[in-house]
N, C-alpha and C positions, 0 to 999 in steps of 0.2 A: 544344463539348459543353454539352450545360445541367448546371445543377447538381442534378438527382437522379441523374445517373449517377458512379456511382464510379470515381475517376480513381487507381489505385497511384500513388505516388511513386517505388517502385523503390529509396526508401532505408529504413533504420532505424537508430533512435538508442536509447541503453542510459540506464538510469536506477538507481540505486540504491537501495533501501530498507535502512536501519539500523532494525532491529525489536529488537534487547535479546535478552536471553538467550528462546531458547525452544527446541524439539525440533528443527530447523534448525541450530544454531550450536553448535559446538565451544568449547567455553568453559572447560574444565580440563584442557585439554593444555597442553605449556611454551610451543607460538605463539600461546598464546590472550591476547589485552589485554582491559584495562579495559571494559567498556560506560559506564563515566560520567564517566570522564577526558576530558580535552577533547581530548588528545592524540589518544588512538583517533577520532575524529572527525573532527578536522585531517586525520590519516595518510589516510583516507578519502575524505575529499572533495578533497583536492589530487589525489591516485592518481586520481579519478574527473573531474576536470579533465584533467587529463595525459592523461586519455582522453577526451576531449571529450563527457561523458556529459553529456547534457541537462539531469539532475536529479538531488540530493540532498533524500530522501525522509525522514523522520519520521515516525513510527506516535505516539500519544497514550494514552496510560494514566490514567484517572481514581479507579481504584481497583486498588487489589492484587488475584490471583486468592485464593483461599481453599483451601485445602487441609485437608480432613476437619474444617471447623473452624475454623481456623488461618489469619493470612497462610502461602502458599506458601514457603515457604524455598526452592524453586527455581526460585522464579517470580522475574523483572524488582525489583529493588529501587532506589530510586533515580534513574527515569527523566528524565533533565532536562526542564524543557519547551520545547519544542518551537520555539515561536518566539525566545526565551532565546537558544537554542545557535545556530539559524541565523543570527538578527544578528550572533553572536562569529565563525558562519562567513563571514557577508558580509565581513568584514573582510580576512579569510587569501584568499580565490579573487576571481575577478575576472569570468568567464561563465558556470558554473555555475548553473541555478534552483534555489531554497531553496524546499522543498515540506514547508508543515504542516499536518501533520491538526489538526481544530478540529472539534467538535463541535456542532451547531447547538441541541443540546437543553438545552446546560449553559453556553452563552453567549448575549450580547445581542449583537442586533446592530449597534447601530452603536457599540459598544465593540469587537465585532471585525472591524469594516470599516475603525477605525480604526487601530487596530495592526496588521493585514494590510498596510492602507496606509503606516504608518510601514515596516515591511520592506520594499515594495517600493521607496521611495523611497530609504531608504541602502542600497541594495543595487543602485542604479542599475538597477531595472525588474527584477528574477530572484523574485521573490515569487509564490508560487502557494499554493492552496489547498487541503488534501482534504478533502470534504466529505464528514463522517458525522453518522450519525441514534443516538438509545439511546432506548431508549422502559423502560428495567427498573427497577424500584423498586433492586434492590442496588447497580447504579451510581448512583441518584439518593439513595441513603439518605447521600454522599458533599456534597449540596448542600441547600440551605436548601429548596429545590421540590419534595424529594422525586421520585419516581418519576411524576412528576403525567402524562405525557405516556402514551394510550393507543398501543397497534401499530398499528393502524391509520390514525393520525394521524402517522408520524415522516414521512411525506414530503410531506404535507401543510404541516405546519410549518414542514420545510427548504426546501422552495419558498416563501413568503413570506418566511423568512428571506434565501434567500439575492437574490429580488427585490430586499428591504429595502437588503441591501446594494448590489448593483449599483444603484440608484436615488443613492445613497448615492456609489458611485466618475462617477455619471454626472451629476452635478451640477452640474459646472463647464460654466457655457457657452464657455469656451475655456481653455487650457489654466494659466492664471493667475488666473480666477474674473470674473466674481463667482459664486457657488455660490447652487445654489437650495435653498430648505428642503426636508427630506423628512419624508413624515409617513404611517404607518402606525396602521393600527386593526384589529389582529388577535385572535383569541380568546384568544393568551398572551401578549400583550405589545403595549406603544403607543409608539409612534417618533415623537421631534417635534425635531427638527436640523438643524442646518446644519454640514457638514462645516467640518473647517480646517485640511486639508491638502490641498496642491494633486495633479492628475494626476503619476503614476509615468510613466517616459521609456516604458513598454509601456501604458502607457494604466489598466490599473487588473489584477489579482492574475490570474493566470492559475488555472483552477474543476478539480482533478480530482476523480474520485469514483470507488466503487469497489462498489457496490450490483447485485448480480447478479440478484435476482430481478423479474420483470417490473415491477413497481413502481420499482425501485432501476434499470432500465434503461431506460425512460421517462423518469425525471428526467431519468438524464445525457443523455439524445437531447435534452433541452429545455434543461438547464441548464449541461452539464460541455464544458469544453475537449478534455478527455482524459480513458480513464478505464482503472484499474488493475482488469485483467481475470484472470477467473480461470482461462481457456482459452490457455493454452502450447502446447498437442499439435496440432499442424499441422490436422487436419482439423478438429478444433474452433475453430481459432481462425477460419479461413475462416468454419464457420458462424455463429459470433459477432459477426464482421463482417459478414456480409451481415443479421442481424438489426439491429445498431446503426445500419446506414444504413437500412436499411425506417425506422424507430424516427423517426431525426433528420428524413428525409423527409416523413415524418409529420406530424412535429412543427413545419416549415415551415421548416426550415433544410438546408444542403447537402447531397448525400453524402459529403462530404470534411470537412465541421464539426466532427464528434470523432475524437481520436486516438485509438489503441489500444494498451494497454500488457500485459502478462500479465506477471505474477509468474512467478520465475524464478530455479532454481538452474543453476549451471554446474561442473560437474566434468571441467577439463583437462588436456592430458599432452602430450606430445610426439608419441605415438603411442596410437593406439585402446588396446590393451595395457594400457599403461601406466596410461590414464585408469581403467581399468575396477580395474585395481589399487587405486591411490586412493580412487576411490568406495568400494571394500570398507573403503579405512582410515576415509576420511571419517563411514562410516554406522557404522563401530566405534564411533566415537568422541562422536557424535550424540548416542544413547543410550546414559548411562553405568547401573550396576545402579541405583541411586538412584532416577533417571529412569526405570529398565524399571518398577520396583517404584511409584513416585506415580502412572506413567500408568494400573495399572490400578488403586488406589485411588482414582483419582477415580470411576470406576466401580459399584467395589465397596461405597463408602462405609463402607469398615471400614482397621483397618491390616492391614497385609500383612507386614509387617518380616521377619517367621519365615518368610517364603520365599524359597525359592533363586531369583536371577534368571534361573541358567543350569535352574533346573530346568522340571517343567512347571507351567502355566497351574492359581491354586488352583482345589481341587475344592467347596471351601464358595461357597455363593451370597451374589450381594449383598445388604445389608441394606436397600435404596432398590429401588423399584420404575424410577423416572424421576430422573438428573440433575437436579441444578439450575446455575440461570444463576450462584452463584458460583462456580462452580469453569471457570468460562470459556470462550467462544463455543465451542471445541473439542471441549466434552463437555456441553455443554449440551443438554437436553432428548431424551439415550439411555436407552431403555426396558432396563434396567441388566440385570435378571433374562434378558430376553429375547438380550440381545444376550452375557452370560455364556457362555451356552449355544453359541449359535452358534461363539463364539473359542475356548472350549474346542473342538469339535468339528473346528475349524480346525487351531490349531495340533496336534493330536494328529494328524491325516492327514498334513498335513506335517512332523510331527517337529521343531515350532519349539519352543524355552525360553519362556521370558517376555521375556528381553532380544529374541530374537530375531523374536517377532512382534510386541513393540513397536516395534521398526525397522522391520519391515515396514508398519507400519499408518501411523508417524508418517513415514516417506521419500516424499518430492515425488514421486512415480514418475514422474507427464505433467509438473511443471513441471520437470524437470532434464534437460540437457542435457549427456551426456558425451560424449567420446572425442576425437579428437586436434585440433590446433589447425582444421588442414584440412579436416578433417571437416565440425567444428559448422559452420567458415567457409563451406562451402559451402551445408550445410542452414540457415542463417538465409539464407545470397541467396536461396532458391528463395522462403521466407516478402515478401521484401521483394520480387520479381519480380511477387508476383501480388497483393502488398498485402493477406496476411493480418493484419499488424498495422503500427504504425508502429512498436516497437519492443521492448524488454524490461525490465522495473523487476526488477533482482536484488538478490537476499538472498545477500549475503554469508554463505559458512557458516565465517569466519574470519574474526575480527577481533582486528586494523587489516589486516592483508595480506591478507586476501581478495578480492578483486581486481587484484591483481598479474598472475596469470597470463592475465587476460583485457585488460587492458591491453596488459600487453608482449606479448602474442601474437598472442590473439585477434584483438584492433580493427587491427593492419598487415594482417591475411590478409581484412577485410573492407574495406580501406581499398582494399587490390590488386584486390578483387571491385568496385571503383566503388559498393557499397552502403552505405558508412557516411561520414559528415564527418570529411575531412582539417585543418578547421578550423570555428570555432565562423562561424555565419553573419552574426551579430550579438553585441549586448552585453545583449538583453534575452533573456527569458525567451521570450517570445510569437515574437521573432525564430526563434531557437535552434529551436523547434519549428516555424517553418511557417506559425504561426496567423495570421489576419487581425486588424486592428484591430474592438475591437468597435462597433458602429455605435448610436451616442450614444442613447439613447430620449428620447423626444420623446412619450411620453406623460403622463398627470395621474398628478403625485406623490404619490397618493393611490394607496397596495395596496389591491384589495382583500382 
């Protein structure tokens, strides 16, 4: 077969993302742990080994969300960074990849091609990347540079960056050096180095990304290994895949060159029943009144407190025409007055509270997967049968035992299906996934 035509593997492999507290995660019930203990972390990523999950994921926070104002009081405090925690985790697991988000607009790069590279190397090759863009003054009001970076420029930028870098892991004429210098001349930044650190046992950080809009999926067809997708729901995810392979084909690389990963909740049970049980506790518990009552002040841009969560949807209008970008990607740039209107009108046909259609609005509905072990086990083979994706990156909606039940259950009933790894296939990261080695560039060290 040549390589524009796409070849299923017929397997999938799970990945985990630790996101912090947010509308997702059970966080003041009695099984709820720490988000910044290291403990909760440990608990996790061993459970997520013992399940031979390809990756432990990281999300990056540069600044608090804002609330009418305000840091968020129930928003994420405290979030460790990122590469930090995963070195303390390289230590605890042994095949597991260590996957951090890094920002290209708020770092240099060959400051972070080198600590990428220091992770992959005491972590014996498990090192991988997620690569994001921020183009907004309120996150850059956080950094010396300000918001300096226009929209239309963040992938613009993260492609030479992230060239810079690979240029940077591809330096070594052999796996000991001698290293070539690298030297870039770009409109935000000038690279003039010589690495000094030798190749990782996987050759250099494995690239995910997770940019959905045509721009954001062109890159990764050019740049990413893998990419964390926001199509879960079966028929979507197939057309998602058949776009990323047009896309990679394109782009001069395989049909098989990028993975696929979709975001993804799991709510299990023993029997269908039982699961569907759960999930009513689970989304109980999701949004507590607090959280019904902040979600639609972000909105509203006023306080809300004097309303009942259980009651209905207020009738006073907002005081903001449009969202703004602090109160965070979720509610960023909704035309407030407009969309008042609408939710009231909503939930009054349906007879929902405020708590109640704030669960509605904020529950994964296409990324979650419920009902009994057997079940899901069978509807993920048919996804890995036809190679809708290569696998699933989940959001724990409990933490540290959130994933328990797909361990001990789930992953035998797909191990018995021939579709998931009864063992890890290697000891790298690039192994573990599949990936090919990447082929050295042998181009002038000069970006343009």
């Amino acid at each position: 077969m040549t390589r524009d035509i796409f070849q299923p593997s017929g397997q999938i492999q799970f990945g985990i993302f630790f996101q912090g507290v947010n509308s997702g995660t059970i966080w003041k019930a009695a099984e709820s742990g720490s988000q910044t203990d290291f403990e909760s972390f440990r608990r996790l990523v061993q459970t997520a080994e013992r399940g031979k999950f390809a990756a432990f994921f990281l999300g990056e926070g540069l600044r608090l969300r804002e609330h009418l104002g305000r840091p968020h009081a129930l928003d994420v405090v405290g979030r460790p960074d990122a590469q930090t925690m995963l070195a303390a985790l390289a230590a605890v697991t042994t095949n597991i990849g260590l996957v951090a988000t890094q920002n290209t607009t708020y770092n240099d790069p060959a400051d972070l091609a080198h600590r990428l590279s220091s992770l992959d190397l005491i972590s014996g090759g498990r090192a991988a990347w997620n690569i994001v863009t921020t183009d907004n003054a309120w996150t850059g009001a956080n950094f010396r540079r300000g918001g300096y970076l226009d929209h239309a420029d963040r992938y613009r930028h993260a492609e030479a960056f992230v060239e810079t870098a690979k240029r940077i892991w591809d330096s070594w004429e052999t796996p000991t050096g001698p290293a070539r210098r690298v030297l870039h001349e770009g409109q935000h930044y000038t690279v003039d180095v010589t690495p000094l650190l030798p190749r990782s046992a996987q050759y250099r950080p494995v690239l995910f990304q997770a940019g959905d809009s045509p721009e954001g999926r062109d890159f990764a067809a050019r740049q990413a290994d893998v990419i964390f997708s926001a199509h879960p729901k079966f028929d979507n995810a197939v057309e998602f895949r058949r776009d990323i392979v047009a896309r990679s084909v394109a782009a001069g690389r395989g049909a098989n060159a990028v993975q696929i990963m979709p975001a993804s909740e799991f709510i299990l049970a023993a029997t269908d029943q039982e699961a569907r049980e759960k999930k009513d506790w689970v989304r109980s518990l999701q949004i507590g009144p607090q959280q019904a009552i902040a979600y639609l002040e972000q909105f509203w841009g006023r306080e809300l407190s004097s309303y009942d969560p259980d009651g209905p949807l207020p009738e006073i209008d907002p005081v903001v025409e449009e969202t703004s970008e602090t109160r965070g990607s979720g509610f960023h740039g909704a035309k407030a007055r407009q969309l008042a209107d609408q939710w009231r009108a909503e939930a009054k046909d349906k007879g929902l509270s405020i708590r109640q259609f704030v669960t509605s609005k904020t529950a994964r509905v296409d990324a979650t997967f419920t009902g009994s072990y057997t079940a899901v086990a069978d509807h993920l083979a048919e996804y890995a049968r036809v190679g809708a994706v290569d696998g699933f990156n989940i959001s724990p909606w409990l933490v540290p035992t959130g994933l328990d039940d797909i361990v001990n259950h789930l992953v035998p009933e797909l191990q018995e299906r021939g579709v998931y790894p009864t063992e890890y296939r290697g000891t790298t990261l690039r192994e573990n996934l599949g990936l090919e080695t990447p082929v050295r560039s042998t181009e002038s060290v000069r970006v343009p």
